[in-house]
C-alpha angles and dihedrals in degrees: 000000000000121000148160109257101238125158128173092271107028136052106190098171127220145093113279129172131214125213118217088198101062095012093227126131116222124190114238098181141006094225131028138116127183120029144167132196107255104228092261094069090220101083131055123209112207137166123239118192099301101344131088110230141175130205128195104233091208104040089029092218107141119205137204115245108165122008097194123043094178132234127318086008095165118231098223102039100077124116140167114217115219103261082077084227102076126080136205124200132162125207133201114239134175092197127085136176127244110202113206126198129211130222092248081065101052108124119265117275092027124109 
């Protein structure tokens, strides 16, 4: 299982796993939220600061994927589909589109 260590007075940061087996927790990264299990079950994609990244739970070698996420890029809005190649972000935006439409588009049968 892989997690953030959180208790009700601390925030470290960071992906660790826990093993059922030994019942132990061992810290994978310093930085990254959120993540998702890439379909192999060996690597782990996780966001720092403003990068995509991915650590090997089993090597720990971390590797850059994406150096710019791009601006408004929500923490918690990030999501790997399960083909392990596509990619969901949401990003915060204070703009919005307003579609009008003309007369010559009015449905049939309506004046």
């Amino acid at each position: 299982m892989a997690g953030i260590p959180i208790t009700a007075t601390t925030s470290d940061g960071g992906v660790v796993i826990y093993s059922l087996e030994t019942k132990k927790y061992e810290r994978l990264t310093n930085g990254g939220f959120p993540f998702a299990w890439f379909p192999d079950g060996r690597r782990i994609l996780y966001r720092d600061k403003n990068s995509l990244w991915t650590v090997d739970f089993e090597t720990k070698k971390t590797q850059p994927i994406l150096d710019r996420l791009g601006t408004g890029i929500q923490n918690q809005a990030l999501a790997l589909a399960p083909d392990g190649r596509t990619l969901l972000a949401v990003r915060a935006d204070n703009q919005s589109d307003i579609w009008m439409l003309g007369a010559a588009e009015t449905a049939p049968g309506t004046p």
